[in-house]
KOLNU-315905 format. One line per 10 residues: number of its first residue (from 1); their letters; for each residue x, y, z of C-alpha. Coordinates in nm, 2 decimals. Last residue first. Layout:
<rs>
NUM	a	X,Y,Z; ...
</rs>
This chain:
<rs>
609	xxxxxxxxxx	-11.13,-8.53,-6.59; -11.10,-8.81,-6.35; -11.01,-9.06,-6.70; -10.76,-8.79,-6.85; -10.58,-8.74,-6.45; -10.57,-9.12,-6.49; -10.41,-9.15,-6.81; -10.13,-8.92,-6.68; -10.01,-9.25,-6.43; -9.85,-9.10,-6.10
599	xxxxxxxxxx	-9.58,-9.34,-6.02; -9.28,-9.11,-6.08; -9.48,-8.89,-5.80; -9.43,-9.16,-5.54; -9.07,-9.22,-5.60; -9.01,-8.82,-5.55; -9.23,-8.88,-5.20; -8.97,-9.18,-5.05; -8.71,-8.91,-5.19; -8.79,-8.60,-5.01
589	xxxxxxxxxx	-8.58,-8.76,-4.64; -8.28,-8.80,-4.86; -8.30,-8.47,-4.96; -8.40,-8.32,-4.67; -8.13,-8.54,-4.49; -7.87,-8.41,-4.72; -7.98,-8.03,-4.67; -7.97,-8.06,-4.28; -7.61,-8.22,-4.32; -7.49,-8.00,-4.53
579	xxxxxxxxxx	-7.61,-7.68,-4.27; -7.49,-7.85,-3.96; -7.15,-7.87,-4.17; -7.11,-7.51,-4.32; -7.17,-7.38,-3.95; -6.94,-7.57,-3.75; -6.64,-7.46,-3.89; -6.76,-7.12,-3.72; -6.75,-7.26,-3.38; -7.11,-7.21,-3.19
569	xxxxxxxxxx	-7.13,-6.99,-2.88; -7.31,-7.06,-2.56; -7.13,-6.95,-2.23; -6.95,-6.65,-2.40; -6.61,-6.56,-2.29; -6.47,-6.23,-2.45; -6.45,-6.04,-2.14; -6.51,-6.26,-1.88; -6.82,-6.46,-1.82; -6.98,-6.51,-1.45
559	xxxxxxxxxx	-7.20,-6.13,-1.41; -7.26,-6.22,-1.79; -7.45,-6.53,-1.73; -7.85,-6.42,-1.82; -7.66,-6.15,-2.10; -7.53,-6.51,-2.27; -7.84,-6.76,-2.24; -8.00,-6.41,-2.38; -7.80,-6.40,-2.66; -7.79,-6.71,-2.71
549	xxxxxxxxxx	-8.13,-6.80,-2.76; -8.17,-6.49,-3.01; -7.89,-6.62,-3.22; -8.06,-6.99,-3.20; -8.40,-6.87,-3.32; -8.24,-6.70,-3.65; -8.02,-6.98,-3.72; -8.36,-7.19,-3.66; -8.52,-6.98,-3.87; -8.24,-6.94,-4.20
539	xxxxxxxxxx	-8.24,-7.36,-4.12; -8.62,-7.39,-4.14; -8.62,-7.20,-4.48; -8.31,-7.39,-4.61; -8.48,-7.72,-4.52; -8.86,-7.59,-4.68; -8.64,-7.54,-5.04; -8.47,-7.85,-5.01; -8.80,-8.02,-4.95; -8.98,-7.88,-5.20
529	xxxxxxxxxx	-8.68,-7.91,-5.45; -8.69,-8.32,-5.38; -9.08,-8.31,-5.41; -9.08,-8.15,-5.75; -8.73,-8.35,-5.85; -8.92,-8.69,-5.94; -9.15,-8.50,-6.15; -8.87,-8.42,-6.41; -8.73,-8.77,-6.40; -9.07,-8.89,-6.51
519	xxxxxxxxxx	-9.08,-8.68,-6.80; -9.26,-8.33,-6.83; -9.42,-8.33,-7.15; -9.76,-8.13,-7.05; -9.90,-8.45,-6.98; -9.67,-8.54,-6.77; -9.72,-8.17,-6.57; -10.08,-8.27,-6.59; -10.01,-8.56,-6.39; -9.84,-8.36,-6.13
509	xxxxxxxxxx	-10.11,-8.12,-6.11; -10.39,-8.42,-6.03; -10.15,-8.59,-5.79; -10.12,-8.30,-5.58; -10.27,-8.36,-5.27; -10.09,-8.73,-5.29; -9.76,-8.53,-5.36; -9.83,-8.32,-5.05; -9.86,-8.59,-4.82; -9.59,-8.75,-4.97
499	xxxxxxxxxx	-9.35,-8.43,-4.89; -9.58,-8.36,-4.53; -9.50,-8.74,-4.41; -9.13,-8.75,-4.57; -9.05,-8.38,-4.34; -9.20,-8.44,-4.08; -9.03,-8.80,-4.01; -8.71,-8.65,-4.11; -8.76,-8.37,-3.83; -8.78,-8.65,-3.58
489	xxxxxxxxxx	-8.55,-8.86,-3.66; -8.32,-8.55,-3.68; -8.46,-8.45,-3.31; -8.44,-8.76,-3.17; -8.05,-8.83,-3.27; -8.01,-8.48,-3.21; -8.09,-8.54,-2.83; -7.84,-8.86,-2.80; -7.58,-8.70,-3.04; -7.58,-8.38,-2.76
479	xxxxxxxxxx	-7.59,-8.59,-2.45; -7.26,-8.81,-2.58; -7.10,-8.51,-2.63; -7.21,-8.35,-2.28; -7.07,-8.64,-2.12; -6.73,-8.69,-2.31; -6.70,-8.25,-2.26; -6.76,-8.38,-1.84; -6.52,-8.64,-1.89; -6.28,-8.43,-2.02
469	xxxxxxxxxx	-6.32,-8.13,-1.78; -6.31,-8.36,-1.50; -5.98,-8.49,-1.62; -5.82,-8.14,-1.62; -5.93,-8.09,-1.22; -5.77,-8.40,-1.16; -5.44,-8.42,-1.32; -5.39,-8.07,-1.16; -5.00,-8.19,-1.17; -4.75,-8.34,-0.89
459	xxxxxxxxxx	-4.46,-8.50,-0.96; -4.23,-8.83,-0.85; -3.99,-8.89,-1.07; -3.97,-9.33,-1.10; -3.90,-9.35,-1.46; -4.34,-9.44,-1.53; -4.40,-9.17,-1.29; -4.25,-8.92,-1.55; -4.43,-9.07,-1.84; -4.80,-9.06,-1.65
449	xxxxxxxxxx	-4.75,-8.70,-1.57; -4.66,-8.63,-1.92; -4.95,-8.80,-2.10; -5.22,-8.62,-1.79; -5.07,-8.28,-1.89; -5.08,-8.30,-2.24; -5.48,-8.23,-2.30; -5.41,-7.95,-2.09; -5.22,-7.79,-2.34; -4.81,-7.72,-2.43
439	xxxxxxxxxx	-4.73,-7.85,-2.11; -4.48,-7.68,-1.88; -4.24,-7.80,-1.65; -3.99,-7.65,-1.45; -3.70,-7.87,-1.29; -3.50,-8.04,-1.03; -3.12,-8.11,-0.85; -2.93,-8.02,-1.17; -2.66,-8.28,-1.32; -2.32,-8.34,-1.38
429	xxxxxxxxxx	-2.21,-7.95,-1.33; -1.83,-7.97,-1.39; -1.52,-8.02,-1.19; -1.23,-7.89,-1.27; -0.95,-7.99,-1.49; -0.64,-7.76,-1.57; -0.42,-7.56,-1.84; -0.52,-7.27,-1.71; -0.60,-7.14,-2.08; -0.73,-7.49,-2.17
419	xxxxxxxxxx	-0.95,-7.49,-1.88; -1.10,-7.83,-1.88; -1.44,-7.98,-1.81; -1.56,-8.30,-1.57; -1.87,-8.44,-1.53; -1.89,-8.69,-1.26; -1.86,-9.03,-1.31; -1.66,-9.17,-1.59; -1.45,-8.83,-1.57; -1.34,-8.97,-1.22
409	xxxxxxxxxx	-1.14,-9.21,-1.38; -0.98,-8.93,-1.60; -0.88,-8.77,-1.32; -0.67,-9.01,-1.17; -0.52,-9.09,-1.50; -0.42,-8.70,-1.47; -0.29,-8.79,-1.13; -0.11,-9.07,-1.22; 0.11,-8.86,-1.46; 0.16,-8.93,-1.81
399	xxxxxxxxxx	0.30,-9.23,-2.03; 0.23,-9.26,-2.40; 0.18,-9.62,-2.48; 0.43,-9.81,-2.77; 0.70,-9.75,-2.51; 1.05,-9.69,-2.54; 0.99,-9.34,-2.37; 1.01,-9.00,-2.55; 0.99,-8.62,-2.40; 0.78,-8.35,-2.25
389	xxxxxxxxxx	0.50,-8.35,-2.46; 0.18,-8.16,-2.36; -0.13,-8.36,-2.37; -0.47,-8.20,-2.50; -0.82,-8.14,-2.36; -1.17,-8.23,-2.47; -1.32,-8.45,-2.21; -1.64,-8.64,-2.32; -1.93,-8.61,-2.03; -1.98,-8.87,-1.81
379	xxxxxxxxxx	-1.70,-9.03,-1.94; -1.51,-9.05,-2.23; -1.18,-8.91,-2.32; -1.07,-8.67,-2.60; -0.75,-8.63,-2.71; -0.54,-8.30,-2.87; -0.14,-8.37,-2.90; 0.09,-8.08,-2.77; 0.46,-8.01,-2.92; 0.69,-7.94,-2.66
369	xxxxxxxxxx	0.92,-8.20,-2.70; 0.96,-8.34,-3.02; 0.73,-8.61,-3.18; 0.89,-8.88,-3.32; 0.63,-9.16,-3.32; 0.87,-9.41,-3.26; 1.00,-9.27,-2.93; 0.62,-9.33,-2.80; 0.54,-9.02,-2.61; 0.61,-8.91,-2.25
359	xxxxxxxxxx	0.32,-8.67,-2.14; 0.25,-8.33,-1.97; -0.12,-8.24,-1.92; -0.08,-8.24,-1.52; 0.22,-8.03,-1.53; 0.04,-7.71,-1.67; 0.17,-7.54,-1.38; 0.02,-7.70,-1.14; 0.02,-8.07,-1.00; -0.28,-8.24,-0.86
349	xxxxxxxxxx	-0.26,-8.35,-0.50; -0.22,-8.72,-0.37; 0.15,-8.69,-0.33; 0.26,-8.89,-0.66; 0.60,-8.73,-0.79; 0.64,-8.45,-0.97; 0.68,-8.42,-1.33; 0.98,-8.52,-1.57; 0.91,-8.85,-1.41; 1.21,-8.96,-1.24
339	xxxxxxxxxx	1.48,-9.16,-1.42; 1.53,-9.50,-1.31; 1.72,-9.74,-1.07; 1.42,-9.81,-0.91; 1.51,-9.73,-0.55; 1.68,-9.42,-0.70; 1.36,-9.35,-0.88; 1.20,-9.31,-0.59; 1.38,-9.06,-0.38; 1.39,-8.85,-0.67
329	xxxxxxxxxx	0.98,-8.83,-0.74; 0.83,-9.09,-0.96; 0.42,-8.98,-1.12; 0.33,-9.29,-1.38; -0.02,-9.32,-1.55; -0.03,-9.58,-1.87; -0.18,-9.45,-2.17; -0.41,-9.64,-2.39; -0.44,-9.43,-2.71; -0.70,-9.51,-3.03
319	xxxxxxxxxx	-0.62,-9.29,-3.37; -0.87,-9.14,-3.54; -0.81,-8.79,-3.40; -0.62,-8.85,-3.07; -0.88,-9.05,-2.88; -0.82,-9.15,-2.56; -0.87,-9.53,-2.39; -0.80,-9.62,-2.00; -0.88,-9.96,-1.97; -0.73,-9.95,-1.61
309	xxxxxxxxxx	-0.62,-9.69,-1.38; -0.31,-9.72,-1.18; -0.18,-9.61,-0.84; 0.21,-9.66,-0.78; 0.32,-9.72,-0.41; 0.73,-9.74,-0.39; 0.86,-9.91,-0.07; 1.18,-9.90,0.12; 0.99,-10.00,0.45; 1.00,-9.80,0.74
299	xxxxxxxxxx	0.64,-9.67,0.78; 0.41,-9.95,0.56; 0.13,-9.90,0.74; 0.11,-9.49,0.69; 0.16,-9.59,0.28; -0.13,-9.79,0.27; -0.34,-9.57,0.46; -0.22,-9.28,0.25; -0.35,-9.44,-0.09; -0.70,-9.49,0.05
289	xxxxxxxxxx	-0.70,-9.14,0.12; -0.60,-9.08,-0.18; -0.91,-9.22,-0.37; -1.03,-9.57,-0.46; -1.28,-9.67,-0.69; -1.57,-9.90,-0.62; -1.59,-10.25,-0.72; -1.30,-10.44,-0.46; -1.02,-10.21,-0.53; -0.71,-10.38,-0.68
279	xxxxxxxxxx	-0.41,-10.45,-0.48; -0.11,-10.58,-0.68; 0.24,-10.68,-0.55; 0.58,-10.67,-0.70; 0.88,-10.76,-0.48; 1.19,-10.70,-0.63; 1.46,-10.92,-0.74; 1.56,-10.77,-1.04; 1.42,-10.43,-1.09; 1.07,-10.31,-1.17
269	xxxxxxxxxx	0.97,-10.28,-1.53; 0.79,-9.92,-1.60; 0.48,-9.85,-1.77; 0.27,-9.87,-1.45; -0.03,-10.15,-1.54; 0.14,-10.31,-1.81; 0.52,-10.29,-1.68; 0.35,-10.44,-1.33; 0.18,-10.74,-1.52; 0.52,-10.81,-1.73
259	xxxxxxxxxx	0.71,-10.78,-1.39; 0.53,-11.09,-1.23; 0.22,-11.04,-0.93; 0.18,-11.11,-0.61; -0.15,-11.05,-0.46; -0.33,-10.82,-0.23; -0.69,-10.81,-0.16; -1.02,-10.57,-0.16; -0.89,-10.24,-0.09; -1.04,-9.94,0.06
249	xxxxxxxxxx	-0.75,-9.89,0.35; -1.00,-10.04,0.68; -0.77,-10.38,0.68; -0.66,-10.46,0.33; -0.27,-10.38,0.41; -0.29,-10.59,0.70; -0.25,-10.95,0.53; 0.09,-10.84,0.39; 0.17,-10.68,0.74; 0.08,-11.07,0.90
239	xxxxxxxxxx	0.26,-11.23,0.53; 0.56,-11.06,0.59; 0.66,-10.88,0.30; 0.90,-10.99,0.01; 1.23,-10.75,-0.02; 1.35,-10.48,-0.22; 0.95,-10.35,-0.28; 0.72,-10.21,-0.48; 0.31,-10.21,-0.41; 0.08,-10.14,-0.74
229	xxxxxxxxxx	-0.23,-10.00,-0.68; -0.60,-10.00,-0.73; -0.85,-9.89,-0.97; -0.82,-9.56,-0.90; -0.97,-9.18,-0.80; -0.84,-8.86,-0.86; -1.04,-8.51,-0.71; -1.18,-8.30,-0.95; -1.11,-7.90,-0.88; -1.39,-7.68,-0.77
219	xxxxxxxxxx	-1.24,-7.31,-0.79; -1.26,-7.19,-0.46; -1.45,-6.88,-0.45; -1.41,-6.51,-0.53; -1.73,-6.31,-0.71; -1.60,-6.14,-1.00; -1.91,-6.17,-1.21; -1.71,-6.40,-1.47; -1.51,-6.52,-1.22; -1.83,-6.69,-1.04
209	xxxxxxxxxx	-1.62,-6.88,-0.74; -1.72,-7.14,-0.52; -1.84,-7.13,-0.16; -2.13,-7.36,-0.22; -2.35,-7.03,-0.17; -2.13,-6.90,-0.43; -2.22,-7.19,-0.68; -2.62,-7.15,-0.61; -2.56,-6.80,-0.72; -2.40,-6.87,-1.04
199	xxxxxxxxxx	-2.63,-7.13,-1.13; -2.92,-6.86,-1.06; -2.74,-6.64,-1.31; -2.66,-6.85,-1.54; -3.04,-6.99,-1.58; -3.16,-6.63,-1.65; -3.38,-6.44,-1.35; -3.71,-6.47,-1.19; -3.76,-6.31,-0.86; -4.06,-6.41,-0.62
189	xxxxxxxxxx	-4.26,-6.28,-0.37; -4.57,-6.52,-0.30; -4.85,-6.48,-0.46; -4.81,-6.63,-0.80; -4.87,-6.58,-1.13; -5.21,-6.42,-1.13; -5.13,-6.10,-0.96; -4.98,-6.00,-1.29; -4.61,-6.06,-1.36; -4.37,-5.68,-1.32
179	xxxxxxxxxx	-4.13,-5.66,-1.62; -3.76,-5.57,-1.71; -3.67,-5.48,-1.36; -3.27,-5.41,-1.38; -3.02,-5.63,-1.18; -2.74,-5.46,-0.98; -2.56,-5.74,-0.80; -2.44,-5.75,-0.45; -2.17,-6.01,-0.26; -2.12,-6.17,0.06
169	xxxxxxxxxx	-1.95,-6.36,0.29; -1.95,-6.46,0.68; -1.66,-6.64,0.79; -1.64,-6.99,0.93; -1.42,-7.10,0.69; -1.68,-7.00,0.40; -2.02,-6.90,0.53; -2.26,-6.72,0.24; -2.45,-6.42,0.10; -2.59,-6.35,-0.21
159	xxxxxxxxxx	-2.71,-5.95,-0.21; -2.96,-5.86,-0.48; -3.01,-5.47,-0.55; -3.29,-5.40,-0.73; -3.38,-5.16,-1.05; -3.61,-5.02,-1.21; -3.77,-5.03,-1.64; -4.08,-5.23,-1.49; -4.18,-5.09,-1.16; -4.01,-5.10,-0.75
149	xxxxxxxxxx	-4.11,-5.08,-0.41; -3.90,-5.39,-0.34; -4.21,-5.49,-0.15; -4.44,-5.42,-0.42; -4.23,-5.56,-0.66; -4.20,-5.89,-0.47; -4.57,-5.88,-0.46; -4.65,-5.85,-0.80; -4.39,-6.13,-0.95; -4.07,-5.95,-1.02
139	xxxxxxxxxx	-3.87,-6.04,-1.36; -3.50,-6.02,-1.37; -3.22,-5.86,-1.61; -2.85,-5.84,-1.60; -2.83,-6.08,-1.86; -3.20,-6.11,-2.04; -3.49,-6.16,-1.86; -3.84,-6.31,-2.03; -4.09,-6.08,-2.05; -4.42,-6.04,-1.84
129	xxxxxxxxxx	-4.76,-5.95,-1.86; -4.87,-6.28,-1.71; -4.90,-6.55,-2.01; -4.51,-6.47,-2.13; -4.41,-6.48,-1.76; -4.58,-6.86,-1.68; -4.55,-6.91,-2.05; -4.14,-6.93,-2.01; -4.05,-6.96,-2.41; -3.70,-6.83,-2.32
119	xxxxxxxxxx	-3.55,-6.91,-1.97; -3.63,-6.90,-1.65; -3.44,-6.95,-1.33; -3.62,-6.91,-0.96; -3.51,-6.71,-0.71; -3.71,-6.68,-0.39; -3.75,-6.36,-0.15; -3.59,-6.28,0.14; -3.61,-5.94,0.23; -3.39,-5.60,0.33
109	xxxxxxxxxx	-3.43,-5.23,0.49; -3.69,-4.94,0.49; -3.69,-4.91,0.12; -3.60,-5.28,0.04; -3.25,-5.45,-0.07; -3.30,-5.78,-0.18; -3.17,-6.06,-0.03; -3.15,-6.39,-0.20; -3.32,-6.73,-0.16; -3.24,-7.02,-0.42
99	xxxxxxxxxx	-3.02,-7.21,-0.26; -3.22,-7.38,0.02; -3.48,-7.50,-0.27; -3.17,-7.66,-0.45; -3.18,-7.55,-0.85; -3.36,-7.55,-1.09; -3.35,-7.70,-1.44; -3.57,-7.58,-1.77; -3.87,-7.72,-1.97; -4.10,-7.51,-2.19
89	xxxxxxxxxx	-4.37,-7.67,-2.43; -4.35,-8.02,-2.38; -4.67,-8.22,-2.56; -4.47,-8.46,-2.73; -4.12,-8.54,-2.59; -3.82,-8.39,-2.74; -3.82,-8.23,-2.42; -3.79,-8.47,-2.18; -3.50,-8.63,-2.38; -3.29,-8.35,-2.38
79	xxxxxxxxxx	-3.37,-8.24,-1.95; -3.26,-8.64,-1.90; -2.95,-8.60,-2.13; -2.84,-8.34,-1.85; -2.88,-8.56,-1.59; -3.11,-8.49,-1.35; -3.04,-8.52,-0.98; -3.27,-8.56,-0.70; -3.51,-8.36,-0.49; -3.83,-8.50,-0.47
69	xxxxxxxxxx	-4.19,-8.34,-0.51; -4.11,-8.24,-0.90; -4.40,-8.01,-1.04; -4.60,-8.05,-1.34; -4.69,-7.75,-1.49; -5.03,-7.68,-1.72; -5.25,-7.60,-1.44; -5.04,-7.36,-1.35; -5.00,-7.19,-1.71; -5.35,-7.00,-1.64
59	xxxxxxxxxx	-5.50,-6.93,-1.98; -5.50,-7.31,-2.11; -5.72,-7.39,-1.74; -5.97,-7.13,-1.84; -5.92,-7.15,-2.17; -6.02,-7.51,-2.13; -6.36,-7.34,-1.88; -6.47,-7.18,-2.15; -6.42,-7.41,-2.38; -6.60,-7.67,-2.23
49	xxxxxxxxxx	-6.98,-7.39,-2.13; -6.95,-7.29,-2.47; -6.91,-7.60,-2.68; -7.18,-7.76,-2.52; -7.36,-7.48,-2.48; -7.34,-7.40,-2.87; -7.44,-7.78,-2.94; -7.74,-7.79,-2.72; -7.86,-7.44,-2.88; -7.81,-7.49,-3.21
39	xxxxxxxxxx	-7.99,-7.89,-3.15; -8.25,-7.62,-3.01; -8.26,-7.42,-3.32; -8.31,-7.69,-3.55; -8.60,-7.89,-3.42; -8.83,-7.62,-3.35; -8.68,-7.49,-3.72; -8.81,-7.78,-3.87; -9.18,-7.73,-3.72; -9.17,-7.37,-3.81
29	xxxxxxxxxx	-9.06,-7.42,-4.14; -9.34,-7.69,-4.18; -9.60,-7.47,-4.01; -9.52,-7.20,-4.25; -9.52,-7.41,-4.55; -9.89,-7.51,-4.48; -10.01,-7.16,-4.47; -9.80,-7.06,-4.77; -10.02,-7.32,-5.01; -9.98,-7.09,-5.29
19	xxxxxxxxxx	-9.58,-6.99,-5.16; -9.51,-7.38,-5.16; -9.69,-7.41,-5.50; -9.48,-7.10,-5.66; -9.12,-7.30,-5.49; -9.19,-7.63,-5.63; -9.30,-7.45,-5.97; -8.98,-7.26,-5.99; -8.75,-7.55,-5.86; -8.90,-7.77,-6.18
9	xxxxxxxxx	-8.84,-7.46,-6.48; -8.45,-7.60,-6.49; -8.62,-7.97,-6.55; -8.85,-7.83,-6.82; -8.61,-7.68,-6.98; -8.28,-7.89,-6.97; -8.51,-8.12,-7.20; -8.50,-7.92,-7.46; -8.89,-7.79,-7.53
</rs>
């Protein structure tokens, strides 16, 4: 006999004496699997009763959004940060609450109802039966559409109306129905449309213009602001009107200053004898306004008042530029004894015409007029525009108007675009006034929340409901480990007493085996196979107990279940692990009776025969 024989023929005789003494067996198996099946049970309910209710909450997107409470502005760069955060599914601006109400024509008239922009990856639409909107597209919530009176594939009309000048305006846009939200979305009647759109709108209702819908408006243009100015003069002023020129104008002082400091700030050296005076603005910026106060107090005096920016630095490729702003009309460049500008002079408005972009460049550069030099400047967000050149200046600066310094200084504040085919600035969007937010689970929600309060935005979020969902899963978790705890103890207890019981009943047989040349190692697996054998029985009945528990826990709930919920149900994954461990603790639990039959002597099953 090989010795791979007698140990392969060990799980046969382990299995024939547990069928010969099948009376026994069957109380063991039933006693394991009265251990089993309710640990099945526990666990299945456990996981049941906490996923429902997650898919509950995962299902309906509103209890993953967080909603702002505060209107304010967020930066662009806010809405790029946000969303590189962890757990952000769908993020995307909004605009004002007061403009976001349009008019939509209804059967038997018109109604209000609420606009709000979407964009792709929106799960309050994609979770509801709907679609996200392309151009020229909207999605209704169920009771807009029943009030518009239309279906998916329709269309509405939406009017945009607004007072300009103290006129009523307004203007109509054909938007097709791609898909009507289930009930569950919302109640109230709502239209969801594409970002541009409801930017668009909210631009009109500020009495701009939408070109590219054709709906007139002003076109929003930025307005200059300063660091101060510089005051030019044939004669010193009197120290009362010098004095007066920093009452209620927006400047902080006034103070003499030499030619070299007026060429730097202005470009141009003042002539002999003039004089030269500097008043800077105390922190914030100053505007035209500003700039007219001066002027109105100095009514009959030969003056010239010259705005400046300072630290002003473009970027023409690789090259750094500090340009100097200078706008002379006629008049003042005879008081100068200079050329005028080859653009108008400084009247507080921005020149047209493509005048603002015109420069004079460094002689030493060479450039000939008319040829156009791309720069960038910085600000709130980087201005991409070029300079037009218009002739040379002994100056190692380029010179160009006030105005377009002007703007420039505003740039550092408010975001500012240009047209290069109107050759013009105009204000851009800086910032929207507040935002959607989705989580990608609930588990996200409460990370979020926390992040947002932490910079100071105020948001609501069913924090609440989702936490008592955790700490009820926590509670049912810690439940589950306590009651298994028992129940393994207990089963391992069964199982060791019965395995050594059984080895004591069988010392006699298991001698004999010795004698039949079974080795000590081959005895030592009898008990081990026994109680792997007797395991897998209990698990095929506790399996079998659980699936019959369920059913019934599941047909006793099914008025409160929706299709596809179950109130006990056990994870698949969980399967192949309850069943390893149930095998190792069999085995481990067999081995106190495997040490006892090693110790069974043959010379005493000789001596009792």
């Amino acid at each position: 006999m090989t010795p791979a024989g007698p140990l392969r023929r060990i799980p046969f005789l382990a299995a024939a004496h547990l069928r010969h003494e099948w009376v026994l067996t069957l109380c063991l198996v039933t006693a394991l699997a009265a251990v089993i099946s309710p640990l099945l049970v526990l666990l299945g309910l456990k996981h049941g009763t906490i996923q429902t209710l997650r898919e509950r909450l995962v299902e309906d997107p509103v209890f993953r959004e967080i909603r702002p409470t505060q209107t304010r502005e967020f930066a662009p760069a806010w809405f790029d940060d946000v969303a590189s955060w962890h757990g952000t599914s769908f993020l995307t601006p909004t605009i004002l609450p007061l403009s976001s109400v349009i008019s939509v024509a209804l059967p038997d008239g018109s109604a209000l109802f609420d606009l709000i922009p979407t964009a792709p990856g929106d799960p309050l639409l994609l979770e509801n039966g709907g679609a996200v909107p392309g151009e020229g597209e909207v999605v209704l919530t169920a009771e807009a559409a029943r009030r518009a009176g239309v279906a998916a594939g329709g269309e509405i009309v939406a009017r945009v109306t607004r007072s300009r000048g103290g006129r009523g305006e307004a203007v109509e846009a054909r938007l097709r129905v791609a898909a009507v939200l289930d009930q569950r979305a919302g109640s109230l009647p709502r239209v969801y449309a594409p970002l541009p759109f409801v930017l668009d709108v909210e631009a009109y209702k500020e009495g701009y213009a939408a070109p590219a819908r054709g709906w007139a408006g002003e076109t929003p243009q930025p307005y200059p602001s300063y660091d101060g100015a510089v005051l030019l003069l044939p004669a010193p002023l009197q120290p009362i009107v010098r004095s007066g020129l920093v009452i209620n104008t927006g400047f902080g002082r006034i103070a003499e200053i030499g030619a070299g400091r007026v060429r730097e700030l202005t470009g141009l050296a003042p002539p002999e004898g003039f004089a030269c005076y500097d008043l800077p603005a105390p922190g914030a910026p100053v505007t035209a306004s500003s700039l007219r106060a001066v002027d109105q107090k100095l009514r009959g005096h030969s003056r010239v008042l010259l705005p400046y920016v300072r630290d002003m630095v473009l970027r023409a490729g690789d090259r750094e530029l500090r340009p100097v702003g200078l706008s002379l009309d006629a008049s003042q460049a005879v008081l100068l004894g200079l050329e005028p500008t080859p653009w108008p002079g400084f009247g507080g408005r921005l020149p047209e015409g493509g005048a603002l972009v015109g420069c004079l460049w460094p002689a030493a550069d060479g450039l000939a007029p008319g040829a156009t030099v791309d720069v960038r400047a910085p600000g709130q967000a980087e201005v991409s525009f070029f300079l037009r050149v218009a002739g040379s200046i002994d100056l190692d600066r380029p010179v160009v108007p006030a105005e377009l310094m002007g703007v420039l200084r505003t740039a550092a504040q408010r975001a500012v675009a240009f047209d290069r085919q109107a050759e013009s600035f105009r204000m851009a969007r800086g910032g929207y006034r507040g935002f959607r937010l989705y989580a990608a689970s609930i588990d996200d929600v409460p990370g979020l929340y926390r992040r947002l309060k932490e910079q100071g935005v105020e948001v609501v979020a069913e924090v609440e409901a989702i936490e008592r969902i955790r700490v009820l899963d926590h509670g049912l978790s810690r439940l589950f480990w306590l009651i298994a705890t028992l129940g393994l103890f207990g089963g391992t207890g069964v199982l060791v007493a019965s395995l050594y019981a059984a080895v004591e009943r069988r010392r006699r047989d298991l001698g004999v085996l010795r004698l039949l040349g079974f080795a000590r190692r081959h005895v030592f697996f009898f008990p081990m196979a026994q109680g792997l054998i007797i395991s897998v029985l209990g698990l095929a009945a506790g399996f079998g107990g659980y699936a019959v528990l369920a059913g019934a826990i599941d047909r006793a709930f099914a008025m409160d279940l929706a299709p596809g919920e179950a109130f006990c149900t056990l994870p698949g994954a969980y399967v192949p692990l309850f069943c390893l461990s149930t095998l190792v603790l069999a085995s481990l639990a067999s081995l106190v009776a495997a040490w006892r039959a090693t110790c069974i002597d043959p010379a005493e099953v000789i001596r009792e025969q």
